[in-house]
N, C-alpha and C positions, 0 to 999 in steps of 0.2 A: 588873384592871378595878376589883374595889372599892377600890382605895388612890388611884382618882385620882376617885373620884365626889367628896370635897371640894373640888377641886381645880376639878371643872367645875362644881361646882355655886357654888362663888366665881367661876369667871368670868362663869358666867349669871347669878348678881344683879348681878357687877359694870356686864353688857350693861343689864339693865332698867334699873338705875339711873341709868344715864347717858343712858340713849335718851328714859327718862322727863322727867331734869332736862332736857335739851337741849329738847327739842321742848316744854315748858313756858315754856323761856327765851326762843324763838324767840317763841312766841306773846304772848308778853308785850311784847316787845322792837316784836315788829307793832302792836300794841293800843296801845303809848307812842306809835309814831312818827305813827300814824293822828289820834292828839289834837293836831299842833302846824298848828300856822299854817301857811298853802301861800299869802297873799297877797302883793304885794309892790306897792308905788306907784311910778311911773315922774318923778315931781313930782323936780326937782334931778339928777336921773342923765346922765350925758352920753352924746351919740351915740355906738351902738355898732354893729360890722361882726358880720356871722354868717357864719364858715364854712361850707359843705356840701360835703364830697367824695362824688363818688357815681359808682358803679360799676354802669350795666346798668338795665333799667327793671323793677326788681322789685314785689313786688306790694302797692299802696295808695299806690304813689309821689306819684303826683301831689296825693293827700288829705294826704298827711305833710305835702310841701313847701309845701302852700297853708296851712297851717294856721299857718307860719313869715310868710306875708305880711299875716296878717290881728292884729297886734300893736296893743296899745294902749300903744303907746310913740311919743313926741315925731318922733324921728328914727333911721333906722335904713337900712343897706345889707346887701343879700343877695351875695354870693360864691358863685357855682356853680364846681365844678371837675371836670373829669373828664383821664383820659390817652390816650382814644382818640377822634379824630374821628368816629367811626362810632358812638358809645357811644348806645342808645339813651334814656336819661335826658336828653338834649338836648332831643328831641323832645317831653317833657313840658317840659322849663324855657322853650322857645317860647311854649308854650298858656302857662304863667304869667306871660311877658314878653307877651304881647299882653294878658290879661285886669288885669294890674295895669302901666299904662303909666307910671301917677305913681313906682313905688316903685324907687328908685335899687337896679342891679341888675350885677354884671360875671359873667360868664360865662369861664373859663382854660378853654383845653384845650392841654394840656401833657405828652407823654410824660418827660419828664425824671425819671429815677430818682435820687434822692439815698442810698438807702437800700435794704438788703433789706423794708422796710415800705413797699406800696406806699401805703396810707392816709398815712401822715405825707408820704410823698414828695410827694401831690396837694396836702394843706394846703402844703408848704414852696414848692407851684410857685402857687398861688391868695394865700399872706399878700403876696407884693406891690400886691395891687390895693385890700387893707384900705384907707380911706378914715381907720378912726377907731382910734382911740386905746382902745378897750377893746375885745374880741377873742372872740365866743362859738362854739365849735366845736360842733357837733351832726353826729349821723349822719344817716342820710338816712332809715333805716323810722323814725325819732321824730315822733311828733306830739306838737302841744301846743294849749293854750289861749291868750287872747288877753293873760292876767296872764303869760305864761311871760318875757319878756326882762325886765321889769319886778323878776319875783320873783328870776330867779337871777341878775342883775348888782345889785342891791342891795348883797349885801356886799360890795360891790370899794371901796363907798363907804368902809370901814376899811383905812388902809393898810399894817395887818400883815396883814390877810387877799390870800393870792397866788392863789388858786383856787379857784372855785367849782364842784360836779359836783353830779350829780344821780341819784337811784332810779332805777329804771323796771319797767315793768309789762311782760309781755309780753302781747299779742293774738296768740289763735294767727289761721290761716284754717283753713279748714274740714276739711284733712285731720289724720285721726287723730296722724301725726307732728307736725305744728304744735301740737294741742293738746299731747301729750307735752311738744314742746318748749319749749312757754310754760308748765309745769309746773314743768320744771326752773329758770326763771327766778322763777317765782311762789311757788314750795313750798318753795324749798329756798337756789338762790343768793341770792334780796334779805334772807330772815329770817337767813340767816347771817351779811349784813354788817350788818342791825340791829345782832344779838346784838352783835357785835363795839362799835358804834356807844353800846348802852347801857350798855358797859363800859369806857365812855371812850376807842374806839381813836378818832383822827382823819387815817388813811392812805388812808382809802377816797378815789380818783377812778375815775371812768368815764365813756370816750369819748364816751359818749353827750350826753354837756352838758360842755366844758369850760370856763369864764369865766375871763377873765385879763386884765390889762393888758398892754399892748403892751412898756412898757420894762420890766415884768416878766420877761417872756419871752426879752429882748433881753438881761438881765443874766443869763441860764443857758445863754447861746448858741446860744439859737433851738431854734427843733424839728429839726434837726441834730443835736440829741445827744440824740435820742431815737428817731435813722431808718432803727436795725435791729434797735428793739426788739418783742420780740411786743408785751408789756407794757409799752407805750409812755405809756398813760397814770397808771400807776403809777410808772413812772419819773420820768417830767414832776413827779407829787410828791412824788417824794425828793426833786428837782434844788430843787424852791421852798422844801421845809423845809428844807433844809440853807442856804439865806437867810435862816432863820430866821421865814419868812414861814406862817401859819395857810394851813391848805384846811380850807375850809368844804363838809360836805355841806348843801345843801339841803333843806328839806323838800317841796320842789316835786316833783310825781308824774309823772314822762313816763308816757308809752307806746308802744311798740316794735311794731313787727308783726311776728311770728314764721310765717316758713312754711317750712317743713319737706316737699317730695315726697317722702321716702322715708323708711326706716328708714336706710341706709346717707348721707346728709346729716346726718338728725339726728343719730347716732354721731360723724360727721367733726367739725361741730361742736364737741357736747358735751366730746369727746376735745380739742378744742384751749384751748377754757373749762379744763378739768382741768387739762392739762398748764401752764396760766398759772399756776394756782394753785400747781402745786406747784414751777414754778420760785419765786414768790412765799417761798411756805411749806414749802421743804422739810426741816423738822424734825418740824412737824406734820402735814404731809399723810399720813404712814404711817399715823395714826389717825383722819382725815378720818372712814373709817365707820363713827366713832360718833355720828355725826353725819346719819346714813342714816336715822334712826329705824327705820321698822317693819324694814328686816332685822335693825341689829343685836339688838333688841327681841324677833321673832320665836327668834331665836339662841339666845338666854339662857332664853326658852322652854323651848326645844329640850333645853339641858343641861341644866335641874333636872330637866326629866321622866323622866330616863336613866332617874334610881336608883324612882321611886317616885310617886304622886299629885303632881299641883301645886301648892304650898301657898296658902292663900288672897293671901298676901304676894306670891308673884311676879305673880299672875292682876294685883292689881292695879294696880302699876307698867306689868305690857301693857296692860292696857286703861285708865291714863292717858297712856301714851304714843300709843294709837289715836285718842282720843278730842282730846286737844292738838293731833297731825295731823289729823284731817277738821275741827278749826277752824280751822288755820291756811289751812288749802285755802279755806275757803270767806271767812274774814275779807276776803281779796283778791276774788271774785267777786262783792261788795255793788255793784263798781264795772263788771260785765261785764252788755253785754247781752244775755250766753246765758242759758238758765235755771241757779238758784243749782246745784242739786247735777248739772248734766249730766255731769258728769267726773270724778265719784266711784268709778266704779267701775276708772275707770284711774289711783287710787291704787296700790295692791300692783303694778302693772307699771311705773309712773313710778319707786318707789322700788327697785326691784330693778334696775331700766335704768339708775339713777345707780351703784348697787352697782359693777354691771358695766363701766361707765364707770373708774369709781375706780379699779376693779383692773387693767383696760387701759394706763391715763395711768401706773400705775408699770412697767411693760416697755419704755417704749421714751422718746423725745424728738422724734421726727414728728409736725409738724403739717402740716394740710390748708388753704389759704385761697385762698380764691377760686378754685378749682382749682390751684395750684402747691404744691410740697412743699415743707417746708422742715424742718432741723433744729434742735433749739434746743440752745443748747449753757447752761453753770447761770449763767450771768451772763446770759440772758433774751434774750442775741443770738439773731434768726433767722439759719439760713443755707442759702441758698439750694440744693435739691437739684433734678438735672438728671433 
């Protein structure tokens, strides 16, 4: 035992040090992306279609979808799609086709399956009734403001740039899992694609806003070659940069509504988020939690203390890495109308529950969507399990 107290007491600084610089880097990378512009003017941009595929009448739907009608843009058509006649998201896009009767509006309902992805399948049975020539896909919990089509079809106006996507926020609802799981989007997944973002990556897309030109899309052969992927919209831009063509993140801020009934949802979730990434990353995903902060943090803790007192040096790498996390937590809540520190105390279980995520996502290649199972095989294909 005492021949390896060097040995752990190098890995325990090696944890503080990392967990310290990382959750400094995050915070930083937050605090840059919070300073840029999120405005955009609608003045010379041409008519654009907005996708919406939507599955089931989940909860704030109908505030999401209206908030997509009330745009301060020139001209503009709404595309609803669903694959079940019976789907009750109908029922809300009614109440929006009567309450906005001016605003040019088609509605698909179309089982047709092109893909083990049933999201891309609905967009490839809905992009026929596109009217225009520039192409904005969004999810259905996103809400926005009335700048939002304005701000992220802007850069389409450059014709190296092939696509535009966007951050997003999560909102939980009121149950304790929705807040966890708007945690895990708030704390941990968006500072990481900062991070990434302030270090010059520009690969980030997400479904959640896609912007694109039509013969853009048309020269990578449609959303067809992208209609069994999980990571469907990561794919979409590999296919555009290898045209050589920029994606553009925006600095435009959605927000998502996150709800979570249970612990065993938010897991399923979580677990398929993971496993994207590590089909994405898998050379670095084995170290992903170093990236966990307070566990790996806590860790290294742990090992200095074997041999002896804590030295003032390790105490305080932990407690600049605590103190980086409970800013970062709250940097994002200046924008929530809960109270600022209501969720503080479900830090150390939020970041242990990604822990245990993390370590899940490498045992197996099953994901969970929408209720159906599927396997992912390393080239990011779903396949479908019976």
């Amino acid at each position: 035992m005492p021949a390896l107290i060097p040995v752990m007491e190098f890995i325990g600084y090696t944890s503080l040090a990392v967990a310290a610089v990382y959750a400094l880097l995050t915070l930083i990378a937050m605090l840059v992306w919070r300073t840029t512009a999120t405005t955009g003017s609608a003045r010379g941009l041409p008519s654009v279609t907005v996708l919406k595929p939507l599955c089931g009448a989940e909860p704030g739907l109908y505030e999401h979808l209206r908030s997509f009608f009330r745009q301060d843009f020139p001209q503009f058509q709404i595309v609803f799609g669903v694959r079940d006649p019976l789907d009750p998201a109908l029922a809300v896009v009614r109440r929006l086709v009567a309450e906005f009767p001016a605003q040019p509006i088609d509605v698909v309902v179309d089982p047709q399956q092109h893909g083990s992805n049933a999201k891309v399948s609905n967009l490839i049975n809905m992009i026929a009734q596109a009217r225009h020539d520039l192409l904005v896909m969004a999810d259905s919990d996103t809400g926005v403001a009335p700048d939002y089509l304005a701000a992220v079809t802007a850069p389409l106006q450059n014709r190296n740039v092939g696509l535009v996507t966007c951050l997003y926020r999560g909102v939980p609802t009121r149950q304790i899992w929705s807040r966890l799981g708007a945690m895990y989007i708030n704390d941990w997944y968006a500072p990481s694609v900062l991070l990434a973002w302030l270090f010059g990556y520009q690969g980030y897309v997400s479904g959640q806003t896609i912007c694109l030109r039509r013969d853009t899309l048309q020269a990578i052969g449609g959303l067809r070659q992208v209609a069994s992927h999980l990571a469907d919209d990561h794919r979409l831009g590999e296919l555009l940069r290898a045209l050589g063509l920029r994606t553009v993140l925006s600095p435009y801020w959605l927000t998502a509504e996150h709800d979570e009934p249970n612990l065993s949802s938010l897991i399923g979730h979580e677990l398929r988020w993971m496993r994207t990434i590590r089909v994405l990353r898998p050379k670095s995903f084995p170290w992903m939690f170093l990236s966990l902060s307070l566990p790996p943090a806590a860790l290294g803790l742990a090992l200095i203390a074997v041999d002896d007192a804590i030295p003032p040096t390790a105490w305080a790498l932990f407690v600049t890495t605590l103190v980086a996390r409970l800013a970062l937590h709250v940097v994002h809540r200046r924008q929530d109308a809960r109270p600022l520190l209501s969720d503080c105390w479900l830090l150390p279980a939020r970041d242990l529950l990604i822990l245990w995520v993390w370590f899940r996502s490498l045992l197996g290649s099953r994901v969970i969507w929408r209720g159906n199972q599927f396997a992912v095989d390393n080239d990011g294909i779903l396949h479908r399990r019976s």
